[in-house]
Backbone as JSON, one array per atom type, in Angstrom:
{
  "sequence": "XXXXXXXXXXXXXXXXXXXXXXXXXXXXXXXXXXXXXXXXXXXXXXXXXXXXXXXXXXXXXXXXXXXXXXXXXXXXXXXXXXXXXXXXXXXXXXXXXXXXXXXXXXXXXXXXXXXXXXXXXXXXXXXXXXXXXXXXXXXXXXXXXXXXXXXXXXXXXXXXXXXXXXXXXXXXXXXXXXXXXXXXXXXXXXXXXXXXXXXXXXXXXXXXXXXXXXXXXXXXXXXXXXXXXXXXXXXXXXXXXXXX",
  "N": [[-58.53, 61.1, 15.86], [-61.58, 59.09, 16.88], [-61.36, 56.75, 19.2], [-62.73, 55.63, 20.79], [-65.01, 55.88, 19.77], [-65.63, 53.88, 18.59], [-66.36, 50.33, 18.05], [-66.1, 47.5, 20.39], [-64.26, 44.92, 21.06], [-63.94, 42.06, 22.55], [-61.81, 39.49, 23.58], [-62.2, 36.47, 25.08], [-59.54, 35.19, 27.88], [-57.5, 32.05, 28.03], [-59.45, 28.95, 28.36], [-61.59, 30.33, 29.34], [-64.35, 32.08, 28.03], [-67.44, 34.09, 26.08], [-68.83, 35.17, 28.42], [-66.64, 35.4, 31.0], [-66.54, 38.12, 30.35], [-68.25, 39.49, 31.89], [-68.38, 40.74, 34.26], [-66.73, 42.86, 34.22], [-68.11, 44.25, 32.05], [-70.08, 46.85, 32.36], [-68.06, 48.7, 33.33], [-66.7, 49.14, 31.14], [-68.43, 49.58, 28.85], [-69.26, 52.52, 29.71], [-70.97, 55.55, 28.91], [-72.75, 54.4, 26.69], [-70.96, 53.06, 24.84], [-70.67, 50.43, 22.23], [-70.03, 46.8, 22.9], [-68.61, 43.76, 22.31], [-68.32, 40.5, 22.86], [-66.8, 37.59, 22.56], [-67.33, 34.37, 22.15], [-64.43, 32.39, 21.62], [-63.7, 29.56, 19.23], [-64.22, 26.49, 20.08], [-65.2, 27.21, 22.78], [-67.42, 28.24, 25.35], [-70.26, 28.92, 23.74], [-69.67, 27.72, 21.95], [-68.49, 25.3, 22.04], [-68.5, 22.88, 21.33], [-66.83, 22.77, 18.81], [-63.39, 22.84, 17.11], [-60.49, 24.17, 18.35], [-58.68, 26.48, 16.68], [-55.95, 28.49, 15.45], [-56.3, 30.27, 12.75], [-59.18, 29.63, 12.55], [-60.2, 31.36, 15.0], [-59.5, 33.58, 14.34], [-60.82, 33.74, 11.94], [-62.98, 34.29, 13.33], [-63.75, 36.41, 14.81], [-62.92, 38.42, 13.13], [-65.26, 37.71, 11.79], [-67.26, 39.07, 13.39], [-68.0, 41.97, 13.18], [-69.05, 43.92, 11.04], [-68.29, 47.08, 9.32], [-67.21, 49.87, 10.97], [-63.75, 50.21, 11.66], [-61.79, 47.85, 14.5], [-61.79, 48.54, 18.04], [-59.72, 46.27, 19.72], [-59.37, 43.95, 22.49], [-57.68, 41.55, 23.83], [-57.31, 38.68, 26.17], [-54.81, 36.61, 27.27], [-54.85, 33.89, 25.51], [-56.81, 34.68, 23.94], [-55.21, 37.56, 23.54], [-53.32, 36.52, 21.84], [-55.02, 35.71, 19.74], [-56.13, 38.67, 18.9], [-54.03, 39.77, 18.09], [-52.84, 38.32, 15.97], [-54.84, 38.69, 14.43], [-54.74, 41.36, 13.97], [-52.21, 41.52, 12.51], [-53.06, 40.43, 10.47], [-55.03, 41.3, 9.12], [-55.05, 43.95, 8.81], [-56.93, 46.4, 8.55], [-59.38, 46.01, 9.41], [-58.58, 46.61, 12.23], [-58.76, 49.58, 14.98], [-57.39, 49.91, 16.95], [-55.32, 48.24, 19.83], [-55.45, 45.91, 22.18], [-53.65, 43.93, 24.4], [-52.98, 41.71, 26.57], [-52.28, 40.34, 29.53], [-49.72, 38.76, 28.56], [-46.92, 38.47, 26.6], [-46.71, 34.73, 26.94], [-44.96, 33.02, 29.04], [-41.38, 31.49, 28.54], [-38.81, 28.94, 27.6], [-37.79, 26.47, 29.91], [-39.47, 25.24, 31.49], [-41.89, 25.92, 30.33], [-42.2, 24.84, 28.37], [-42.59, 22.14, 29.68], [-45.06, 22.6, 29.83], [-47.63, 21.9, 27.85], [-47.76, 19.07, 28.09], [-47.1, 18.38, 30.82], [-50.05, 19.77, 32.01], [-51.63, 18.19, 30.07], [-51.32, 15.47, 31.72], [-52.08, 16.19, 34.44], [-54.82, 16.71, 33.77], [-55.59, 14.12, 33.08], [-55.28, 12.94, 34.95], [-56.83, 14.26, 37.0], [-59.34, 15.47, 36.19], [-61.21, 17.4, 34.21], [-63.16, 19.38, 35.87], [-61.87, 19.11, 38.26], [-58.81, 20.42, 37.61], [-59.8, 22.53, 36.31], [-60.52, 24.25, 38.73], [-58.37, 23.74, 39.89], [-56.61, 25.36, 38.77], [-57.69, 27.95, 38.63], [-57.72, 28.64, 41.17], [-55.0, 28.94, 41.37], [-54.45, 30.88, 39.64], [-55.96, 32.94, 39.61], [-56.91, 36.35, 41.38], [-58.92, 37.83, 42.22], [-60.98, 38.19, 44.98], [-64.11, 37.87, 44.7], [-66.3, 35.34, 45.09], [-68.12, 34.66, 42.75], [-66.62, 36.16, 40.51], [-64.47, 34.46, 40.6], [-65.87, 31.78, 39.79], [-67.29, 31.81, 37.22], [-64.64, 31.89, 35.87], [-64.19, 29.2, 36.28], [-66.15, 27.55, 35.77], [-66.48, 28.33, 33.12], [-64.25, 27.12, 32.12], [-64.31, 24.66, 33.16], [-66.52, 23.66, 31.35], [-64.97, 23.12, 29.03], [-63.67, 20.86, 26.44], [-60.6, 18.7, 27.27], [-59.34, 18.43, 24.93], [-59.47, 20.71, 23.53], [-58.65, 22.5, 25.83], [-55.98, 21.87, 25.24], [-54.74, 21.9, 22.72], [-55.19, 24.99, 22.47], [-53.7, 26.29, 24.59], [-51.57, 25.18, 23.07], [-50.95, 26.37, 21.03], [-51.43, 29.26, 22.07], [-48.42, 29.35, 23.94], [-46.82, 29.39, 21.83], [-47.04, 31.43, 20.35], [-45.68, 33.05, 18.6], [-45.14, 31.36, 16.63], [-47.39, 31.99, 15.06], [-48.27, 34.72, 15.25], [-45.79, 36.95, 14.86], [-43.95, 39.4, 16.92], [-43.84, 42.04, 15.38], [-43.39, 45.27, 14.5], [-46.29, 47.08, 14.15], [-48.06, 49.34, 13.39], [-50.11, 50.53, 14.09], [-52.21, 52.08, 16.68], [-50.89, 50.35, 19.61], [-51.41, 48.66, 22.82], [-49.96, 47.28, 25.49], [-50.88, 45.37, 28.19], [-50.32, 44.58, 31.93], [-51.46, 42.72, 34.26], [-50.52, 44.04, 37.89], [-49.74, 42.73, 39.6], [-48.97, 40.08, 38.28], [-48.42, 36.53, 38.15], [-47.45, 35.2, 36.19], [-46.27, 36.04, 33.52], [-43.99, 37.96, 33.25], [-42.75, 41.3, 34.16], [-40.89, 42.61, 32.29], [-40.72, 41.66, 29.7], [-43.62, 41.98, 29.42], [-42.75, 44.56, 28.28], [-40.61, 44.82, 26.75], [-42.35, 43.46, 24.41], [-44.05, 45.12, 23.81], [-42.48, 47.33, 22.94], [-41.29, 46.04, 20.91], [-43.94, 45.74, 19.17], [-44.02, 48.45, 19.0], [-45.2, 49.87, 20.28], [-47.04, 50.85, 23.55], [-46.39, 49.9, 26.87], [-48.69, 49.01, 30.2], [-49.84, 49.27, 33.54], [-51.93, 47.27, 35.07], [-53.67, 48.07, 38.47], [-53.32, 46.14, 41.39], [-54.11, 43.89, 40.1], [-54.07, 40.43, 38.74], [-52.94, 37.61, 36.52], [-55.4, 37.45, 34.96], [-56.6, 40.1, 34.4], [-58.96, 41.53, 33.76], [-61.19, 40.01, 35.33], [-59.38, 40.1, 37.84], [-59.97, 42.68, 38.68], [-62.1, 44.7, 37.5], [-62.76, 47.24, 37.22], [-60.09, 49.06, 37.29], [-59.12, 48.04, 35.33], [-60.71, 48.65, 33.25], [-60.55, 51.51, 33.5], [-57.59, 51.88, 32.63], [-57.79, 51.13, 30.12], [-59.49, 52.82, 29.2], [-58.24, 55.18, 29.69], [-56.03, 54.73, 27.54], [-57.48, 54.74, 24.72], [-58.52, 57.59, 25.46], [-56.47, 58.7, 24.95], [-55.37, 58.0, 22.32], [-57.36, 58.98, 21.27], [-57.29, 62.31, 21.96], [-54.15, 63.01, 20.74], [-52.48, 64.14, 18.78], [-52.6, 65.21, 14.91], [-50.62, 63.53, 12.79]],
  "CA": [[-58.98, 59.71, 15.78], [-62.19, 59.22, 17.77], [-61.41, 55.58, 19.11], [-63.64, 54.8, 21.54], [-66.58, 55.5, 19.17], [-65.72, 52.42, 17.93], [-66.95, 48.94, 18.7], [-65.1, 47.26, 21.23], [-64.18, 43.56, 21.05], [-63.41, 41.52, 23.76], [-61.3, 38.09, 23.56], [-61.27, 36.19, 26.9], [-58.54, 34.49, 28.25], [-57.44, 30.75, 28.02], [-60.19, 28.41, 29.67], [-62.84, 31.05, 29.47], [-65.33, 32.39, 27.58], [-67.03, 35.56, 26.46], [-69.47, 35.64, 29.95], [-66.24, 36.06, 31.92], [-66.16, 39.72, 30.63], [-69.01, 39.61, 32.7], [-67.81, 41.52, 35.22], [-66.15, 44.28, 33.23], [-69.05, 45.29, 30.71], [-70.54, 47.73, 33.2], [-67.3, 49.68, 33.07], [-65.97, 49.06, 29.87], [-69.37, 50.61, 28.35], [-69.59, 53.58, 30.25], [-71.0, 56.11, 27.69], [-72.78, 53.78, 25.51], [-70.21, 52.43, 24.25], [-71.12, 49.24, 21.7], [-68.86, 46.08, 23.2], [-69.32, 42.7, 22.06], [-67.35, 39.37, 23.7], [-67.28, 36.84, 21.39], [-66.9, 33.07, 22.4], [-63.46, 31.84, 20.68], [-64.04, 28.22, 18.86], [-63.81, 25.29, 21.45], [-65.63, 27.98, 24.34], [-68.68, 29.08, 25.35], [-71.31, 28.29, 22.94], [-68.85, 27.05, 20.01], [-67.39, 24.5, 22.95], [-68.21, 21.37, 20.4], [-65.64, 23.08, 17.86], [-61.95, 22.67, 17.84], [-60.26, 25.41, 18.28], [-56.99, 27.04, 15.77], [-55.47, 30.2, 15.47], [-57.28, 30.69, 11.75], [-60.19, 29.38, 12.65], [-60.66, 31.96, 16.06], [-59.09, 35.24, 13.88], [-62.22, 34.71, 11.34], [-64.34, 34.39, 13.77], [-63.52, 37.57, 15.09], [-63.19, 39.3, 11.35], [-66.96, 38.16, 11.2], [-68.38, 39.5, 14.47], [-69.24, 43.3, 13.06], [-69.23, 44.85, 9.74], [-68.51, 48.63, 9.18], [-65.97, 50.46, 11.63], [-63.09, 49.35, 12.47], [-62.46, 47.73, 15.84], [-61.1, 48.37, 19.08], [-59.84, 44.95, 20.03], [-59.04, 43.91, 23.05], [-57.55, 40.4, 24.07], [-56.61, 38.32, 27.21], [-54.14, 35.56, 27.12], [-55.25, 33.44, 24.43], [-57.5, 35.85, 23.74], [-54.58, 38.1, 22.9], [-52.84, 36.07, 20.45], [-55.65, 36.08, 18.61], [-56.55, 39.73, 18.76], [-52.35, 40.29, 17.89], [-52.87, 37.62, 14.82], [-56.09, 39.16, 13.59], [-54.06, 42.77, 13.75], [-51.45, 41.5, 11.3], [-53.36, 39.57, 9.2], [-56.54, 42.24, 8.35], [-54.52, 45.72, 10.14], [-57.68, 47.19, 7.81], [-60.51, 45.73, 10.59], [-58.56, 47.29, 13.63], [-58.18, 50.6, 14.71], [-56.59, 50.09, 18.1], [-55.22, 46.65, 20.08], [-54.6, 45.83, 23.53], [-53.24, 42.64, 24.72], [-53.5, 41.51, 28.41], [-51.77, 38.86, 30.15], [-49.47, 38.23, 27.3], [-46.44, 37.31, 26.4], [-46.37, 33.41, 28.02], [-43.34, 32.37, 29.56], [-40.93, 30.56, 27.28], [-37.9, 28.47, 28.47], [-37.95, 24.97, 29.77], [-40.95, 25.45, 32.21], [-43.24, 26.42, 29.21], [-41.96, 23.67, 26.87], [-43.1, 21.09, 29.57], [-46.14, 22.97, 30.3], [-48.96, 21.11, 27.76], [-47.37, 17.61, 28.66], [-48.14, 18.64, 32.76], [-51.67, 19.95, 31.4], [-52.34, 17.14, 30.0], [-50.99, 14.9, 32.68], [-52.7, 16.89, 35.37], [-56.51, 16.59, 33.38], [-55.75, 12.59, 32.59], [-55.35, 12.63, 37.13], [-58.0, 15.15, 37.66], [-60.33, 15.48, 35.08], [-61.35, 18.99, 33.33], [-63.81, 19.93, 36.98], [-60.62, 19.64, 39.39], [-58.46, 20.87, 37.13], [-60.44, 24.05, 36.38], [-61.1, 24.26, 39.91], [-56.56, 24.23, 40.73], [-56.1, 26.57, 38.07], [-58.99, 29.38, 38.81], [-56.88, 28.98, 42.58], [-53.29, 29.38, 41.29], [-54.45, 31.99, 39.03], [-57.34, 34.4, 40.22], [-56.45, 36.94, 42.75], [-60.01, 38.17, 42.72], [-61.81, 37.31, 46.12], [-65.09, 37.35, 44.42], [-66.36, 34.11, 44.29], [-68.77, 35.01, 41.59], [-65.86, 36.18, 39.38], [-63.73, 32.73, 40.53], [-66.95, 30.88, 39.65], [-67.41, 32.39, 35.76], [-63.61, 31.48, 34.88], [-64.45, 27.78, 36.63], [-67.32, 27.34, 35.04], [-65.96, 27.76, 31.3], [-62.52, 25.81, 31.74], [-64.62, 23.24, 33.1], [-67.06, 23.02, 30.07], [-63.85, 23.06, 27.72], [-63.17, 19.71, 26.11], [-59.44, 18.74, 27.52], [-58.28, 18.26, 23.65], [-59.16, 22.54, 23.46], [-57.48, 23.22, 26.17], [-54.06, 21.88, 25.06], [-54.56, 22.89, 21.68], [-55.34, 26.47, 22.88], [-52.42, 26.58, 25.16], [-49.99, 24.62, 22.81], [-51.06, 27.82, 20.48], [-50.74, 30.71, 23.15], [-47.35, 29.27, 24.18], [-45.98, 29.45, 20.4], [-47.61, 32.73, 19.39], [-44.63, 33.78, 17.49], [-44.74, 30.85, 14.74], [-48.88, 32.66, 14.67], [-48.78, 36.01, 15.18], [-44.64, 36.99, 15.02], [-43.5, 40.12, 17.15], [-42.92, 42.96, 14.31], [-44.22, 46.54, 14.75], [-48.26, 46.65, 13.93], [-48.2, 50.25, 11.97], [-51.26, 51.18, 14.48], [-52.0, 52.22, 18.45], [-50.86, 48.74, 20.41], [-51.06, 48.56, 24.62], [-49.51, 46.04, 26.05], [-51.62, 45.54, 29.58], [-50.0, 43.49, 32.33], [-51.98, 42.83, 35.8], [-49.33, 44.33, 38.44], [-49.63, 41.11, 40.49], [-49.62, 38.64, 37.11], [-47.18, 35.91, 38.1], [-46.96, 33.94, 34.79], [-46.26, 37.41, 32.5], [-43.23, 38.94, 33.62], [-42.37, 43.04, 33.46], [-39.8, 42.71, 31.2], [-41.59, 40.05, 28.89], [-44.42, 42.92, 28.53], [-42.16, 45.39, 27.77], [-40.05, 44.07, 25.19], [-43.12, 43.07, 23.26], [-44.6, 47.01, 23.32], [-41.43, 47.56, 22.27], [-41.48, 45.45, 19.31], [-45.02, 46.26, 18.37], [-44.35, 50.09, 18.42], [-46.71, 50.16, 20.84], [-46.56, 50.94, 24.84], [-46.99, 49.08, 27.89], [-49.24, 50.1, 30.98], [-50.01, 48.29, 33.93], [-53.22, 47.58, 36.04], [-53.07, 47.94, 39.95], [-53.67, 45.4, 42.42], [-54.59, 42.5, 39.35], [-52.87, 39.43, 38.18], [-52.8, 37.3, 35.06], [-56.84, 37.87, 34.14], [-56.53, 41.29, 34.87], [-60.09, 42.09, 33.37], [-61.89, 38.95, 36.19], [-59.43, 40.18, 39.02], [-59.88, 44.26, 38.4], [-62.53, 45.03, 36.32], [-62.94, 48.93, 36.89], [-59.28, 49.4, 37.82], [-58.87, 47.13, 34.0], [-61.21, 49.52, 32.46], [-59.78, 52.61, 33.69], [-56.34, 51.57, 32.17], [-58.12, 50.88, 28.69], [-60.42, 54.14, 28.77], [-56.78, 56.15, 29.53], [-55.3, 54.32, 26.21], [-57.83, 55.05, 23.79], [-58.72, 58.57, 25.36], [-55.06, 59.6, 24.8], [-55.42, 58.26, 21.22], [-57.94, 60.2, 20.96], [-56.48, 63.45, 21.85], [-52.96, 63.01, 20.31], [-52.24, 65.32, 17.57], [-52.76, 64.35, 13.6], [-49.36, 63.67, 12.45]],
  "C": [[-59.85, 59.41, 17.01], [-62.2, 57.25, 17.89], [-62.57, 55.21, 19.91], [-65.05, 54.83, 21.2], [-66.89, 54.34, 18.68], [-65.92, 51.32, 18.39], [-65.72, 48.7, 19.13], [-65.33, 45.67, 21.09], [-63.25, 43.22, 21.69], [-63.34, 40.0, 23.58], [-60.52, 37.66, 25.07], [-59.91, 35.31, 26.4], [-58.46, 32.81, 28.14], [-58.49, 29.98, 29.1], [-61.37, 29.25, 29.58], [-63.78, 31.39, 28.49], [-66.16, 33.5, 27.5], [-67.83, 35.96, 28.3], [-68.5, 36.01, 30.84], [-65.98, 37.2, 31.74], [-67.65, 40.43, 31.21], [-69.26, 40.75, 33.39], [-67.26, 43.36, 35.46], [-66.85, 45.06, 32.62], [-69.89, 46.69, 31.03], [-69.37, 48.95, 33.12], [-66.95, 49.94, 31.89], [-67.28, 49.78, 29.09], [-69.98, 51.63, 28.98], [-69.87, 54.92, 28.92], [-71.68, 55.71, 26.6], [-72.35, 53.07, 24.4], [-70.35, 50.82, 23.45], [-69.88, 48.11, 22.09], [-69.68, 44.67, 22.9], [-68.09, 41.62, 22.65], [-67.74, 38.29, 22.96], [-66.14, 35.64, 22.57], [-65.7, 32.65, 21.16], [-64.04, 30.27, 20.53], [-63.51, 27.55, 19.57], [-64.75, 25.87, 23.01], [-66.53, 28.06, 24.18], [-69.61, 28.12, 24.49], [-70.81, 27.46, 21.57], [-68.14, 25.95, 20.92], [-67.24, 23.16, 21.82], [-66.85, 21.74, 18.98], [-64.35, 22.59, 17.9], [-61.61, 24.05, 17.41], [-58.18, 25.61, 17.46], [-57.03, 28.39, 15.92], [-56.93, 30.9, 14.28], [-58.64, 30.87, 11.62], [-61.37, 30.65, 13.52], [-60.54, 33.47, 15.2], [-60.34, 35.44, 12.85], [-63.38, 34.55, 12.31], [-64.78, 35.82, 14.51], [-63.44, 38.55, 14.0], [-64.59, 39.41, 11.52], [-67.69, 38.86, 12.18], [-68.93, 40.93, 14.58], [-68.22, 43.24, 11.31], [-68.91, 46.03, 9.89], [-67.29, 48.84, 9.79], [-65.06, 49.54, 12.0], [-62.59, 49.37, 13.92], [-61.74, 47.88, 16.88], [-60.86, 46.98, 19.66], [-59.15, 44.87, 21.73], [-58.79, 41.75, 23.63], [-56.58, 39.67, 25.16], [-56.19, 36.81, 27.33], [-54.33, 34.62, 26.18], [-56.32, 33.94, 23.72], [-56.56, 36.79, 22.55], [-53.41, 37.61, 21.84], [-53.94, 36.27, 19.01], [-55.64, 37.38, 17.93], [-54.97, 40.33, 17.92], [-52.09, 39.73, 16.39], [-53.96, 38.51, 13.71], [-55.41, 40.7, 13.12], [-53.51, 42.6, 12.22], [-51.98, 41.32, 10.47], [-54.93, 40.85, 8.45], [-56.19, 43.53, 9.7], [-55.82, 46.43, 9.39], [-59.01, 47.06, 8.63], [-60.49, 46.37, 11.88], [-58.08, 48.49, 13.63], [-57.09, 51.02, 15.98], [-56.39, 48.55, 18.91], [-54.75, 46.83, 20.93], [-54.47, 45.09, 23.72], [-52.76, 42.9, 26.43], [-53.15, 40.17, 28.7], [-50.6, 38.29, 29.37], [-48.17, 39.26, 27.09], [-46.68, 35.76, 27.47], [-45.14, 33.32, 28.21], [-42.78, 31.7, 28.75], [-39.99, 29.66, 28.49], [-38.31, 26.87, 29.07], [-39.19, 24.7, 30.67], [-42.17, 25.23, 31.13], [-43.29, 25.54, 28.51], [-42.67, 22.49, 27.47], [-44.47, 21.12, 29.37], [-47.38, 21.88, 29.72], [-48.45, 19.61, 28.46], [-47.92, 17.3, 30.41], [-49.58, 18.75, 32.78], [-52.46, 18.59, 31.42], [-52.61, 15.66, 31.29], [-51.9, 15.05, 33.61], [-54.2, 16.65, 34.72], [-56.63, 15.33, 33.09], [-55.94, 12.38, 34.03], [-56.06, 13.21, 37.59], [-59.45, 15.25, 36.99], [-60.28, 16.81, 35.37], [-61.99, 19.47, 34.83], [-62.58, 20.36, 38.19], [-59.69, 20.49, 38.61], [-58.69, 22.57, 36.68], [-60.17, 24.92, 37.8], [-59.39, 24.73, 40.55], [-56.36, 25.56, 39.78], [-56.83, 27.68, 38.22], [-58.19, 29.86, 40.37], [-55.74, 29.51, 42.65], [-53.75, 30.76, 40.48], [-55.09, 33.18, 39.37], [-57.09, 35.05, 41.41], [-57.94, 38.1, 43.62], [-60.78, 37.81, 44.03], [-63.18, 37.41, 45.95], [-65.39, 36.44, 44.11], [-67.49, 33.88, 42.61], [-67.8, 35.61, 40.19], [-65.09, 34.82, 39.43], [-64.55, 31.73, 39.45], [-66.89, 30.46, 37.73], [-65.83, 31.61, 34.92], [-63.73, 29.78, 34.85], [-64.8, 27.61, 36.24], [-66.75, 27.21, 33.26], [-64.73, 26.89, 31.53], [-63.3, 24.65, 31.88], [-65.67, 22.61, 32.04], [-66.27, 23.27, 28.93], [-63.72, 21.97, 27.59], [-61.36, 20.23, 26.34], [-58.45, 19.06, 25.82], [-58.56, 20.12, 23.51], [-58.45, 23.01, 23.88], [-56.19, 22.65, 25.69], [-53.95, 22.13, 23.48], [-54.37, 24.3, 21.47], [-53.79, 26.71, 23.17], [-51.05, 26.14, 24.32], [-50.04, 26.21, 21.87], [-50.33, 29.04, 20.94], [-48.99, 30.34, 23.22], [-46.48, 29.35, 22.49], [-46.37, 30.21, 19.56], [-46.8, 33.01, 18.7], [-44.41, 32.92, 16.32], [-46.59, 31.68, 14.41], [-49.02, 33.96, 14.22], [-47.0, 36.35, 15.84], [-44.45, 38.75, 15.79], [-42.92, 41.25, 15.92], [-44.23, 44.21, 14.32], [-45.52, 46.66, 13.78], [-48.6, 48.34, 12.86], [-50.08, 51.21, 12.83], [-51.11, 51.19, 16.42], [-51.9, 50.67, 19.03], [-50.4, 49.76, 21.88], [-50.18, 47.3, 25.1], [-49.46, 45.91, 27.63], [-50.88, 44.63, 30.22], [-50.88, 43.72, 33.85], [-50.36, 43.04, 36.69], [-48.73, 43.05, 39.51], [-49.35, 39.75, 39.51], [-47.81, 37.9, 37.28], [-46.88, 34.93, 37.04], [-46.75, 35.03, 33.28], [-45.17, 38.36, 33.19], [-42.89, 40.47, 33.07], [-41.76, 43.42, 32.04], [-40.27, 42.36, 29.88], [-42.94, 41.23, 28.25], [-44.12, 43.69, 27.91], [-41.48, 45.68, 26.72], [-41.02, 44.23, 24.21], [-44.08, 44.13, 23.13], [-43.89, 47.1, 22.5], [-41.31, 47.23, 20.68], [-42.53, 45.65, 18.87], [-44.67, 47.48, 18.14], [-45.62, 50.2, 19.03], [-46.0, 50.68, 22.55], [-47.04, 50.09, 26.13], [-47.76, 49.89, 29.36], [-49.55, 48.78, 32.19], [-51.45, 48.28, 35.03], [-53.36, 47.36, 37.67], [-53.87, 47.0, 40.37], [-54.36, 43.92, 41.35], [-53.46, 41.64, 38.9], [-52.97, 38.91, 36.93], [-54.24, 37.87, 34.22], [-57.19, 39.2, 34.91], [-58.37, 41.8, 34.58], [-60.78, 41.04, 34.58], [-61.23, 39.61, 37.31], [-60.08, 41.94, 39.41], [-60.55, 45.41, 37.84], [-62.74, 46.89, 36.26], [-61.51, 49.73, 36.91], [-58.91, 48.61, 35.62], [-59.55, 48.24, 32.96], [-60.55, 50.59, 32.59], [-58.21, 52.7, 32.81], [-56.7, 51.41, 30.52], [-58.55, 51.79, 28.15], [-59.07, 55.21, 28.83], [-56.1, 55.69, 27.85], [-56.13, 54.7, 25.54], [-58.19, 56.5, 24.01], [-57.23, 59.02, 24.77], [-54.78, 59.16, 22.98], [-56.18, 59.12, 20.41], [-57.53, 61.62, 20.67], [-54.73, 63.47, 21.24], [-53.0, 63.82, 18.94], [-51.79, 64.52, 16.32], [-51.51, 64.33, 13.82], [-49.51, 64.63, 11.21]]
}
């Protein structure tokens, strides 16, 4: 199974957009490799949209024709890419998820209510601006900049739709083994994605977990060759693995 001949699709993270795989596309197509980063509905160039689960999984169905696809998806990102699996396993031929599971528990439950709270006292510019700080462990400000930059042209009603989403992936896209190669990436620094929390949910895909050094939640923005390296090891080793 030659995976990495295959198109590569890239779903950013909550707040972002596809330009923050910015950073990454230099490694991630080493080889020629065809990679495309598609703006989820509400981001990027679709920002006037609203954004749903259904809505983001065809938009990702439509973005190639022909082979099927190496997906790859980070934090709301990877719900999708985990939804789109189940729902059309005949489009993908391999799936990595990054940043992902969210936290559950009474933290998570208040979480959009704070969100919202927090963007009604800050507006979407500060707001972007605390969360790119609590989250990004990158010290490029040119990668900081890229995740800033899209949260803050997100309409507030996206983000808490997005996030009420991500946080309740399992009524979307339910934990039950996928029937194809699943990763399950965690940045080794990612403090809102615990070890365990990735592990489990390999586990339950029938898939394996791997982790990327010195990155945190947006492992592909803080890490990007150290992010690639960890992605080009997963599909080479599907590669070489022996037919069944």
């Amino acid at each position: 199974m030659t995976t990495r001949a295959n198109p590569l699709l890239l779903l950013h993270t909550w707040g972002g957009d596809a330009a923050t795989w910015g950073p990454a596309l230099g490694h991630l197509g080493v080889g020629g490799r065809h990679l495309k980063a598609l703006d989820l509905p509400g981001h990027g160039a679709r920002a006037a949209e609203p954004f749903t689960v259904d809505g983001a999984v065809g938009a990702a169905v439509s973005a190639y024709e022909g082979a099927p696809l190496d997906i790859v998806g980070s934090g709301l990102g990877a719900l999708v890419a985990l939804a789109l699996a189940q729902r059309h396993p005949d489009r993908v031929r391999a799936l990595t998820l990054v940043g992902f599971p969210p936290a559950d528990g009474a933290e998570a439950a208040r979480r959009p209510a704070d969100t919202r709270a927090a963007l009604e006292r800050d507006g979407v510019d500060l707001f972007a601006r605390n969360y790119v700080d609590s989250t990004l462990l990158s010290a490029d400000p040119g990668h900081r900049d890229l995740l800033r930059r899209a949260m803050a042209g997100t309409r507030p009603e996206v983000l808490l739709d997005s996030l009420r989403a991500t946080l309740g992936w399992a009524t979307h896209a339910p934990a039950t083994p996928l029937g194809l190669p699943c990763q399950v990436l965690r940045g080794a620094r990612d403090h809102r994605v615990a070890a365990t929390a990735a592990e489990s949910l390999a586990g339950r895909l029938g898939g394996i977990s791997a982790v990327v050094p010195g990155a945190g939640h947006v492992a592909y923005l803080d890490e990007p060759a150290a992010f690639a390296a960890a992605l080009a090891a997963f599909h080479d080793g599907i590669r070489t693995a022996p037919a069944d």
